[in-house]
C-alpha positions as MATLAB code, in Angstrom:
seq = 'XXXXXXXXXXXXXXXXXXXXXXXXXXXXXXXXXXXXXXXXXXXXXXXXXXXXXXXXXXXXX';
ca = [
     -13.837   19.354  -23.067;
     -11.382   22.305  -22.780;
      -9.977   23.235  -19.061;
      -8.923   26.501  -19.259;
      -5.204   26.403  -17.659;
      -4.961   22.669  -18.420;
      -3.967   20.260  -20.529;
      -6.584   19.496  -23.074;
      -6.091   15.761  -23.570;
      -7.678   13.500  -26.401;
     -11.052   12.213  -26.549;
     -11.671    9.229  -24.886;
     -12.087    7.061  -27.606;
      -9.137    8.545  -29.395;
      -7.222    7.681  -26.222;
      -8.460    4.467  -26.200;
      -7.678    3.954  -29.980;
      -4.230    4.427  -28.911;
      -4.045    2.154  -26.020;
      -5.526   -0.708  -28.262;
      -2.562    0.038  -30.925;
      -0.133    0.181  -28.036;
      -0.753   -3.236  -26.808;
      -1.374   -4.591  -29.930;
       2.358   -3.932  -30.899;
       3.492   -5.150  -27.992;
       1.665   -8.408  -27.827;
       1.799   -8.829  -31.147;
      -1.995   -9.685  -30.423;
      -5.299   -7.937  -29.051;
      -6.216   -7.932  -25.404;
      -8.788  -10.519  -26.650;
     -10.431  -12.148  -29.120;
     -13.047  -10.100  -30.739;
     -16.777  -10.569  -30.501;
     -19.469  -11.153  -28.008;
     -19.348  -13.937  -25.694;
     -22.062  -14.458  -23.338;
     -21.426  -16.485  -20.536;
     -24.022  -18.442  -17.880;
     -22.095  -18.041  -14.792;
     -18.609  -16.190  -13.638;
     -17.417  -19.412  -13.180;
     -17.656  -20.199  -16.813;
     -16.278  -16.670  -17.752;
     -13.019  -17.160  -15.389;
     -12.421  -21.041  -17.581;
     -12.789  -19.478  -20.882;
     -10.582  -16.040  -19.857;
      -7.709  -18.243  -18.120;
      -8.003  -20.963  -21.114;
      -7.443  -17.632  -23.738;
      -5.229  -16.517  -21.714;
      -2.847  -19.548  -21.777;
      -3.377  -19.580  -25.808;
      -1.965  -16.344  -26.401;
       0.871  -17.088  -23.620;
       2.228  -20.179  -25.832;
       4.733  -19.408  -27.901;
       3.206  -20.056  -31.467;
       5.395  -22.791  -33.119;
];
């Protein structure tokens, strides 16, 4: 998209791209594991996302 008098900013998936690479040299890690989880309930979703959560918060001795 081109705004004429604007800033013409990245697609949003090259924008994204960037973000990913961002926080992946930061963390030293992804935002999360990758794949597709399916969950039954939010419940369940909140257990797993604190429990990955806590793995990637350890420091990896």
């Amino acid at each position: 998209m081109k705004v004429i008098g604007g800033r013409n900013l990245p697609a949003p998936g090259e924008r994204f791209d960037r973000l990913q690479r961002t926080s992946h040299q930061l963390l030293g890690c992804g935002v999360g594991p990758k794949g597709v989880f399916r969950f039954k309930t939010f419940e369940e979703f909140n257990e797993w996302k604190m429990q990955t959560s806590l793995r990637r918060a350890r420091p990896s001795s």
